[in-house]
C-alpha positions as CSV (number, residue, x, y, z in Angstrom):
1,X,1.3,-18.3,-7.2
2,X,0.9,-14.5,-7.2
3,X,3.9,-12.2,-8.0
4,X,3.4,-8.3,-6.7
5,X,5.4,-5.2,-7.8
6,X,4.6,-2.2,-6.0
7,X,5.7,1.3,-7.4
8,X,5.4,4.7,-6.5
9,X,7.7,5.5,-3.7
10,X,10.1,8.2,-3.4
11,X,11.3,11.5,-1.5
12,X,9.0,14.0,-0.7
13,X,8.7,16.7,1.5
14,X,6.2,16.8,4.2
15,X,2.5,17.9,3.1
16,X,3.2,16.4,-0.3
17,X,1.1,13.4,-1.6
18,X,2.4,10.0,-3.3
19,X,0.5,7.5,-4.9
20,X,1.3,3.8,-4.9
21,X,0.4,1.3,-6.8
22,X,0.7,-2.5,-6.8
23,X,0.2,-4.5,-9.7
24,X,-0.7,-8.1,-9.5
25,X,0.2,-11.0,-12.3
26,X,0.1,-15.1,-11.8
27,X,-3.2,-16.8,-10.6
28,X,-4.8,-13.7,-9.6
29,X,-8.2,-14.9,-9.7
30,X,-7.6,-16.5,-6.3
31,X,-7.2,-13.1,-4.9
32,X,-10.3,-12.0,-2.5
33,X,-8.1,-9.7,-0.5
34,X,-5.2,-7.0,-1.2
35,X,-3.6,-4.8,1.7
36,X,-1.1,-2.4,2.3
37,X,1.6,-3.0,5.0
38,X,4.6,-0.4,6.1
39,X,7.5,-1.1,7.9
40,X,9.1,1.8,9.5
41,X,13.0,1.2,10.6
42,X,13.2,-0.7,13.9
43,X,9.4,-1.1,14.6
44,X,6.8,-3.7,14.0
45,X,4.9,-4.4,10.5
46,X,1.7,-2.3,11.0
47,X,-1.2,-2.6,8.8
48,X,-2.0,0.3,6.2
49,X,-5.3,-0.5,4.2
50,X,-7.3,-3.3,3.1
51,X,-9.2,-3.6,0.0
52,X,-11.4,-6.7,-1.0
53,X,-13.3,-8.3,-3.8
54,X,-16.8,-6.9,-2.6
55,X,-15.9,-3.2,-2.3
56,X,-15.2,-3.3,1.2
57,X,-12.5,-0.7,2.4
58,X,-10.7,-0.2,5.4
59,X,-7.6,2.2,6.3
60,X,-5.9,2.2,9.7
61,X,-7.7,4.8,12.0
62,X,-4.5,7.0,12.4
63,X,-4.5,7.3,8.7
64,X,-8.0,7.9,7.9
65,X,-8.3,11.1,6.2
66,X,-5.3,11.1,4.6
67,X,-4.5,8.0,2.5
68,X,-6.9,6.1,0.5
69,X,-6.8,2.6,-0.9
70,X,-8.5,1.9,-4.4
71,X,-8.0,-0.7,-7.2
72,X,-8.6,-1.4,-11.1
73,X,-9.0,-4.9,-11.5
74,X,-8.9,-4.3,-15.3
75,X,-5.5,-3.2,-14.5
76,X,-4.9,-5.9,-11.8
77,X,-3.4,-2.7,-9.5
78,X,-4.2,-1.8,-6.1
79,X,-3.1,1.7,-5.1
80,X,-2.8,3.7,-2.0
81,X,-3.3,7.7,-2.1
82,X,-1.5,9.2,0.5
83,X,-2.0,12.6,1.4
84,X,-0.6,15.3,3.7
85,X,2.2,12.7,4.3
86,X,3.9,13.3,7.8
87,X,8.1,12.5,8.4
88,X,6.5,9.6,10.4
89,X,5.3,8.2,7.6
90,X,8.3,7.4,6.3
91,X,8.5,3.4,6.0
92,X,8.5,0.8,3.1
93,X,5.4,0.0,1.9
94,X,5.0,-3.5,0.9
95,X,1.6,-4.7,-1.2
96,X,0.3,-8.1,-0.2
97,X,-2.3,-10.8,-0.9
98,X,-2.8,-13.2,1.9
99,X,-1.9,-15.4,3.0
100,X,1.0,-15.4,2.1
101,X,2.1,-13.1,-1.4
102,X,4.1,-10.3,-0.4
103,X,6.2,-7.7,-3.1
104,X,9.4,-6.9,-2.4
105,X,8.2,-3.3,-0.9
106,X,8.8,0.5,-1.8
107,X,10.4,3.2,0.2
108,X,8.4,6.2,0.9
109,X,10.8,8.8,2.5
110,X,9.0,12.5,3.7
111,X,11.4,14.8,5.1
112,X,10.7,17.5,7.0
């Protein structure tokens, strides 16, 4: 069992920058794989960023650019760097380790 607590989220106005981070406790050394979801009010899940064991990266095309995924596995905390941030990136974020580990999520507001 993994348990996730994400952190980070708040109001900011557009153009402003965020970081979130996700810290990871439990049987962690089963964890290959750490992503970053957002769920925006009314619409589908959509994947954010990906991070895994071997260094690989990936960040959603749209969002390339801006946000950045990174982690410190002496710290056991995967992050997400989010820059420029849009009103339309106003979702909760939610951390997860697949399958099936999933934090409880943290609202990221922008206004405009």
């Amino acid at each position: 069992q993994v348990q996730l607590v994400e952190s980070g989220g708040g109001l900011v106005q557009a153009g402003g920058s965020l970081r979130l981070s996700c810290t990871a406790s439990g049987i962690i050394f089963s964890i290959n794989t750490m992503a970053w979801y957002r769920q925006a009010p009314g619409k589908e899940r959509e994947l954010v960023a990906v991070s895994s064991n071997d260094g690989t990266t990936y960040v959603a095309e749209s969002l390339k650019g801006r946000f950045t995924i990174s982690g410190d596995n002496a710290k056991n905390t995967l992050y997400l760097q989010m820059n420029t941030l849009k009103p339309e990136d106003t979702a909760m974020y939610y951390c997860t380790a697949p399958p099936d580990n999933w934090g409880q999520g943290t609202q990221v507001t922008v206004s405009s």
